[in-house]
TORBAVEX-598646 format. One record per atom (N, C-alpha, C, O): residue in one letter; x, y, z; atom name. Coordinates in steps of 0.02 Angstrom, whole numbers, padded with zeros to 5 digits. Layout:
BEGIN
code:u:v:w:site
a:X:Y:Z:CA .
...
END
This chain:
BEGIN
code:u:v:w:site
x:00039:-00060:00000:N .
x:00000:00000:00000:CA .
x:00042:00064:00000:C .
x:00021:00112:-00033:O .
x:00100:00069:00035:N .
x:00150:00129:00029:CA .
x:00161:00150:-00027:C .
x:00169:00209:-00043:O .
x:00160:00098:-00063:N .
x:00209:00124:-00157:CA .
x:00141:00145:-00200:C .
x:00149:00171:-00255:O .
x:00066:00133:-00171:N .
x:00024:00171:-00201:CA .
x:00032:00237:-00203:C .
x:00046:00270:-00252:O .
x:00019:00263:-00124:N .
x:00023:00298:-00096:CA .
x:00059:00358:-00113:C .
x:00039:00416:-00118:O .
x:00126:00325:-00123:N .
x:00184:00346:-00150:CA .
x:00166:00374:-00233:C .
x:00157:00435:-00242:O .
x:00163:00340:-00275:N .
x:00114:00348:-00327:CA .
x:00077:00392:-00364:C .
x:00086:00420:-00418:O .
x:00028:00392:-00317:N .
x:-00019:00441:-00308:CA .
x:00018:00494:-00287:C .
x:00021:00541:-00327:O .
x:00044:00500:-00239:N .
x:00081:00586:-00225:CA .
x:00116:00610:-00271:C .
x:00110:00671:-00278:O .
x:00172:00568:-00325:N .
x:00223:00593:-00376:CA .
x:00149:00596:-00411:C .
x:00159:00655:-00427:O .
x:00115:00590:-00424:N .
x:00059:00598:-00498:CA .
x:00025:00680:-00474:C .
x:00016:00731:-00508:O .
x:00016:00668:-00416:N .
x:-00028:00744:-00404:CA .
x:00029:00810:-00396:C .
x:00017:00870:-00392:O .
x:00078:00783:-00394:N .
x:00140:00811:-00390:CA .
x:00142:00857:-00466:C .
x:00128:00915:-00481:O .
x:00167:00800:-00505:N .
x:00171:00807:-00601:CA .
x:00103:00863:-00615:C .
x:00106:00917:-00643:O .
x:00040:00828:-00583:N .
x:-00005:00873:-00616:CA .
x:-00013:00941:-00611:C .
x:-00020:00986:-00652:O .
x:-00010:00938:-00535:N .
x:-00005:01020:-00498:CA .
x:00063:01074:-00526:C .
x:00059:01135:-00521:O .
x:00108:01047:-00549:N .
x:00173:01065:-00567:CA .
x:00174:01116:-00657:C .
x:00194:01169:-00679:O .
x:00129:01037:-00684:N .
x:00126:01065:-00770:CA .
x:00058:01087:-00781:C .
x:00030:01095:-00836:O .
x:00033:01096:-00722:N .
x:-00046:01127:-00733:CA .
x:-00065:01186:-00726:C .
x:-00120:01210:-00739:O .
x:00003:01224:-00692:N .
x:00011:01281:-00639:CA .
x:-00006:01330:-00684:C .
x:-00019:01293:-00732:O .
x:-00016:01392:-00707:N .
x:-00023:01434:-00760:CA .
x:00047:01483:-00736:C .
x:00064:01506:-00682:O .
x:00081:01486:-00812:N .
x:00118:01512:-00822:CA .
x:00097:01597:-00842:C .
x:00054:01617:-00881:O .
x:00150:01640:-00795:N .
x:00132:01714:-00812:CA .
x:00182:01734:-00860:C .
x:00239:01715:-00844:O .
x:00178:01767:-00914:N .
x:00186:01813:-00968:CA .
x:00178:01873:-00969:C .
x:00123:01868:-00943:O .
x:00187:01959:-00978:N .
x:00174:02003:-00979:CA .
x:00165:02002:-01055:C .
x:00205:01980:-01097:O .
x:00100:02031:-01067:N .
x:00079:02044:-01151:CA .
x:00098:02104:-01155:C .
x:00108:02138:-01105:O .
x:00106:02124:-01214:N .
x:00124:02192:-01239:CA .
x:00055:02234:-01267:C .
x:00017:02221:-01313:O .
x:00056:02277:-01228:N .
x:-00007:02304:-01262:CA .
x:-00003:02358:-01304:C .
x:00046:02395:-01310:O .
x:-00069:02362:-01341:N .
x:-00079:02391:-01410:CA .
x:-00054:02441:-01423:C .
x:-00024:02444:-01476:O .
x:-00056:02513:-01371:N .
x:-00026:02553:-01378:CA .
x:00048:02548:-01389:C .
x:00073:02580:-01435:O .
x:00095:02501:-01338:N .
x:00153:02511:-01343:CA .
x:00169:02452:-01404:C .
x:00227:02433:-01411:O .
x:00122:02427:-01444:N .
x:00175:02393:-01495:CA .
x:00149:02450:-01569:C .
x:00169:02434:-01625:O .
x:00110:02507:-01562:N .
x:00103:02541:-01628:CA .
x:00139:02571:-01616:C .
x:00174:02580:-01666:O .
x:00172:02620:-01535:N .
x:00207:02649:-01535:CA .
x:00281:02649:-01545:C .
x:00319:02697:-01551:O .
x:00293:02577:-01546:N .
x:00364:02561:-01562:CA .
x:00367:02534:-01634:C .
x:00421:02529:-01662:O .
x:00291:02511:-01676:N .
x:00305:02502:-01733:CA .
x:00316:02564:-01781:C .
x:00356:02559:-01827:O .
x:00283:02616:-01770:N .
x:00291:02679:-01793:CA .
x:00366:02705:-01762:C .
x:00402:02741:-01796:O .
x:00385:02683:-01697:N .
x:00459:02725:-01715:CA .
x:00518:02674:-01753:C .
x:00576:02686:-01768:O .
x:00486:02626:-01760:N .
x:00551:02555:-01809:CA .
x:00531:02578:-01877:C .
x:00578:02589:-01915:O .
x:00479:02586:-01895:N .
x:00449:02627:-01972:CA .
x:00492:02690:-01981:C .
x:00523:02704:-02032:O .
x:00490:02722:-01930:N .
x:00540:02793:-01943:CA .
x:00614:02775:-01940:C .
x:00656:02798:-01979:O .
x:00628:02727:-01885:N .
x:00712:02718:-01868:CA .
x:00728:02682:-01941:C .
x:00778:02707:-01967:O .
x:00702:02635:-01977:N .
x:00694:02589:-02041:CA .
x:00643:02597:-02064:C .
x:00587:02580:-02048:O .
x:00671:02632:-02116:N .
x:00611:02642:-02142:CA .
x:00591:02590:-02212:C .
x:00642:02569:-02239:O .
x:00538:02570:-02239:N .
x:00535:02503:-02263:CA .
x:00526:02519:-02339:C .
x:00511:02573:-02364:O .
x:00535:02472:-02364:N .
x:00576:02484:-02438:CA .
x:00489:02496:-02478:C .
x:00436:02481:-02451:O .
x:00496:02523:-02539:N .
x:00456:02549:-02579:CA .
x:00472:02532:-02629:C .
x:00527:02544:-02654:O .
x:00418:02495:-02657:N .
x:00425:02454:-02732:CA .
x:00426:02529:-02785:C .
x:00400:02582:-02766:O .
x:00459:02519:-02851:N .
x:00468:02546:-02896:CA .
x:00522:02618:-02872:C .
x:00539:02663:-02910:O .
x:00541:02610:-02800:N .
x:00601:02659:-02771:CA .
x:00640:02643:-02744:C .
x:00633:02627:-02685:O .
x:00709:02642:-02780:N .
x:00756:02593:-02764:CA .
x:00814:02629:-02713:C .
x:00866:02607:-02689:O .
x:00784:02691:-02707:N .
x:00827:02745:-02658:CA .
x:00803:02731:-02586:C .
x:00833:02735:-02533:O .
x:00745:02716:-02599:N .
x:00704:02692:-02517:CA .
x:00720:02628:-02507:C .
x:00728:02583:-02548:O .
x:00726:02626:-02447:N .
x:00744:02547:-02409:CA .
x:00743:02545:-02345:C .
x:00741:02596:-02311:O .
x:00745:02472:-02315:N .
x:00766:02483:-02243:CA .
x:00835:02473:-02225:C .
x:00865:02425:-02249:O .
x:00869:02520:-02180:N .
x:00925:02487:-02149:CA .
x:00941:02440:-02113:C .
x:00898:02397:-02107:O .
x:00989:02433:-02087:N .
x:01004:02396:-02053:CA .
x:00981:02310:-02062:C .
x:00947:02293:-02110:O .
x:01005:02258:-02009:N .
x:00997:02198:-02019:CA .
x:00927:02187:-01989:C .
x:00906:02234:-01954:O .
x:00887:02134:-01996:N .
x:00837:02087:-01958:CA .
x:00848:02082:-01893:C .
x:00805:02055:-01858:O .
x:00901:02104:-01868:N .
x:00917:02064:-01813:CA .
x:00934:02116:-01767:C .
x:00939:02104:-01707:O .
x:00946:02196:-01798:N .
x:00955:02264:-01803:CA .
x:00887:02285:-01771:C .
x:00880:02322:-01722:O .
x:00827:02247:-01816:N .
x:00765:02282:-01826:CA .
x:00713:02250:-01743:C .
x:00674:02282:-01708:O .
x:00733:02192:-01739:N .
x:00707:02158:-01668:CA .
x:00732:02196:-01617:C .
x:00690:02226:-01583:O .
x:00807:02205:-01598:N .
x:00818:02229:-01542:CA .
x:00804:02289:-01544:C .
x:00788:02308:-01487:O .
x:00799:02346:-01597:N .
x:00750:02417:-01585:CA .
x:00693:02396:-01586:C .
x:00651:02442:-01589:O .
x:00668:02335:-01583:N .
x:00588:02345:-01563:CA .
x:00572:02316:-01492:C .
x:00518:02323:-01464:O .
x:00626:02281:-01468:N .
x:00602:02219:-01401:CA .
x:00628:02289:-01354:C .
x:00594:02304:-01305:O .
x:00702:02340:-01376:N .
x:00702:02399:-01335:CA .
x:00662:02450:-01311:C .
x:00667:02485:-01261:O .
x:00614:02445:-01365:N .
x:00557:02481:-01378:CA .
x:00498:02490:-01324:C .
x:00478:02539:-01292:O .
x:00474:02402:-01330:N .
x:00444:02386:-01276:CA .
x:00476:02380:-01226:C .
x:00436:02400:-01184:O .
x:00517:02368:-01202:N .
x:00538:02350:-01124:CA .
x:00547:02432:-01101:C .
x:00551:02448:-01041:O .
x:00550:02474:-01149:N .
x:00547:02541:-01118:CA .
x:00464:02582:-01129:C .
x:00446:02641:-01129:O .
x:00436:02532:-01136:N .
x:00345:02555:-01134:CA .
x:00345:02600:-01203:C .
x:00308:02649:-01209:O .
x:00378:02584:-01243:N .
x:00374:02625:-01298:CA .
x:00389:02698:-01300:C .
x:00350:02739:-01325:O .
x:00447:02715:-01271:N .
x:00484:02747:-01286:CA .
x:00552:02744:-01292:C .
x:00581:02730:-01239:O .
x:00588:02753:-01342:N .
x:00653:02755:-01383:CA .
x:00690:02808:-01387:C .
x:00678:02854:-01426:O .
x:00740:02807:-01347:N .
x:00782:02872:-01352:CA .
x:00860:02857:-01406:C .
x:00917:02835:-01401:O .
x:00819:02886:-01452:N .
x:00855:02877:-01532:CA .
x:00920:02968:-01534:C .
x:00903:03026:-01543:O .
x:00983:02941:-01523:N .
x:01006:02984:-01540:CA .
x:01012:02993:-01611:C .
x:00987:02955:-01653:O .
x:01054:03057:-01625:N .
x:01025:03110:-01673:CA .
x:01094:03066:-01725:C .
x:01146:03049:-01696:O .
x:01086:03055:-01792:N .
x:01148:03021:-01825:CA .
x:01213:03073:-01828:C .
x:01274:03062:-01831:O .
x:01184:03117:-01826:N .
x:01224:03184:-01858:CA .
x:01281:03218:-01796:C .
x:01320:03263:-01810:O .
x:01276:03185:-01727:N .
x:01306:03217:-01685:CA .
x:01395:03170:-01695:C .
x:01416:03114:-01704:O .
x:01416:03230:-01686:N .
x:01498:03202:-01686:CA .
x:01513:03159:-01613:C .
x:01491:03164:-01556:O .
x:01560:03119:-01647:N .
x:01584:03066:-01575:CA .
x:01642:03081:-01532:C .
x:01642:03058:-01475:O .
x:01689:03115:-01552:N .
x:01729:03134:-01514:CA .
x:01700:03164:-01469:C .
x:01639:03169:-01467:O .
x:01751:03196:-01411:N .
x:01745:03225:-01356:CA .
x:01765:03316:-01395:C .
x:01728:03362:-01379:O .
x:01818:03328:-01439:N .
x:01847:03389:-01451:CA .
x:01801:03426:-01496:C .
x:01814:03486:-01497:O .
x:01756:03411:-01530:N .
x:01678:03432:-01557:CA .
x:01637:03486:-01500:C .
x:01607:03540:-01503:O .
x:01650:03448:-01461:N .
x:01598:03493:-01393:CA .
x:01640:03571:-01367:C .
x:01613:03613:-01331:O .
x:01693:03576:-01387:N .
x:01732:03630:-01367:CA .
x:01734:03692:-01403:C .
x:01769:03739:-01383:O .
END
C-alpha cells in the first residue's frame, strides 16, 4: 500500500506542477504601434518601384529596436545620427 500511496503523491505532484499557469506580460496595443511607428521611422521600409528607399540595417538590427522599444513602454531614445563622437567637437 505505501508504493500506491507513494504513486499517487508523484502523480498529483506532475499534475499540480505542469498545470500551474504560467505568467507572461503581453504587450499592449498602444506600446506595440508605438514602437512600430518609431522602427517605421528608425527603418524605414523599402518601396516598390524606389530603389533609393529601403530599410536599414539587419533583421536582427530591426528586433532589438523593437524588443528595446517595448521594455521601455514604448519609448526610444534615438540619438541624433548627425552628432559628432569625439569628445573635441563639444569645445
Amino acid at each position: 500500500m505505501p508504493c500506491r500511496n507513494l504513486q499517487k503523491s508523484i502523480g498529483l505532484a506532475f499534475v499540480l506542477a505542469f498545470g500551474a499557469p504560467v505568467t507572461a506580460s503581453a504587450v499592449t496595443v498602444e506600446v506595440a504601434r508605438a514602437c512600430d511607428a518609431a522602427l517605421a521611422k528608425a527603418f524605414p521600409p523599402k518601396q516598390i518601384g524606389n530603389p533609393a528607399a529601403g530599410s536599414k540595417g539587419t533583421p536582427k538590427e530591426r528586433r532589438d529596436y523593437f524588443s528595446k522599444c517595448v521594455a521601455n513602454n514604448g519609448k526610444v531614445d534615438d540619438a541624433p545620427a548627425d552628432t559628432p563622437k569625439d569628445s573635441k567637437a563639444n569645445k
